[in-house]
N, C-alpha and C positions, 0 to 999 in steps of 0.2 A: 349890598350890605343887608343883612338880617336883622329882623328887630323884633324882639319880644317883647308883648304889653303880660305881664303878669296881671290878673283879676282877683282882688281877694273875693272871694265866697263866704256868703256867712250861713255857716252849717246849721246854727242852730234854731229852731223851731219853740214857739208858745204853745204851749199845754195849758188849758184849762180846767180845774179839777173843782170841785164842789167837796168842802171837808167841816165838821162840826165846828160850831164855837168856840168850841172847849180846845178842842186838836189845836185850831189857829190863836188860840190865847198862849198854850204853850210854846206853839214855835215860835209866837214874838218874843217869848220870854227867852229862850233857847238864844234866838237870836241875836237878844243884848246880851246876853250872858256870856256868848262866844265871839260876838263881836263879827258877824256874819251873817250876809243877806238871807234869809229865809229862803230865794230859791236855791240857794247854794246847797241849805240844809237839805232842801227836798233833793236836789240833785245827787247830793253824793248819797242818801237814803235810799235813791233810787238805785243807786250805781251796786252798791251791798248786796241789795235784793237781789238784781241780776245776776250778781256775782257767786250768790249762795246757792238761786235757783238753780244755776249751771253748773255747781259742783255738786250739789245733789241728783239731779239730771244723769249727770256722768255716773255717779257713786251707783245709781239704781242699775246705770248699763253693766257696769263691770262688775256689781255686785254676785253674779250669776257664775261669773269665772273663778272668784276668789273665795265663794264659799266651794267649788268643784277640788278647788286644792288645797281646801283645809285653812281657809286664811278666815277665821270669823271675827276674829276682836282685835282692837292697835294693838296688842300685846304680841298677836301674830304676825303682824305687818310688822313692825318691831323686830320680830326676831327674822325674819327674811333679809330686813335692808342691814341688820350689824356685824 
C-alpha cells in the first residue's frame, strides 16, 4: 500500500519596505475605508505594477512591428481586429 503525506507550503514571504508618514497615514485610512488589511492593499498595488510593467514591456517589444505595418493608434488596431 502507497501512502501520500501531502505538505502544505507556505509560499509567502515578508517584505520590509520603509515608506513616509504621510503614505502610511493614508493607507490606514484606505484601509478602514475598504475594510482591508493594509498588506492586502500593498499586495494587490503591487500586483497592478507588475501587471502594467509587463504590458508595457511587451507593447515596447512589438511596438517596432506594428508601426512596420502601419498600425500607429487604437483607431488602427481597431480597424484590423473589426
Amino acid at each position: 500500500m502507497l501512502r501520500c503525506i501531502a505538505k502544505e507550503v507556505n509560499m509567502n514571504q515578508t517584505l520590509t519596505i520603509r515608506i513616509p508618514d504621510d503614505l502610511r497615514e493614508e493607507l490606514q485610512e484606505i484601509s478602514k475605508a475598504e475594510k482591508k488589511p493594509i498588506s492586502d492593499l500593498v499586495r494587490e498595488s503591487l500586483q497592478r505594477y507588475i501587471s502594467i510593467y509587463r504590458f508595457r514591456k511587451l507593447r515596447n517589444m512589438v511596438l517596432p512591428f506594428a508601426e512596420a505595418q502601419g498600425i500607429l493608434t487604437d483607431e488602427d488596431i481597431y480597424k484590423e481586429v473589426s
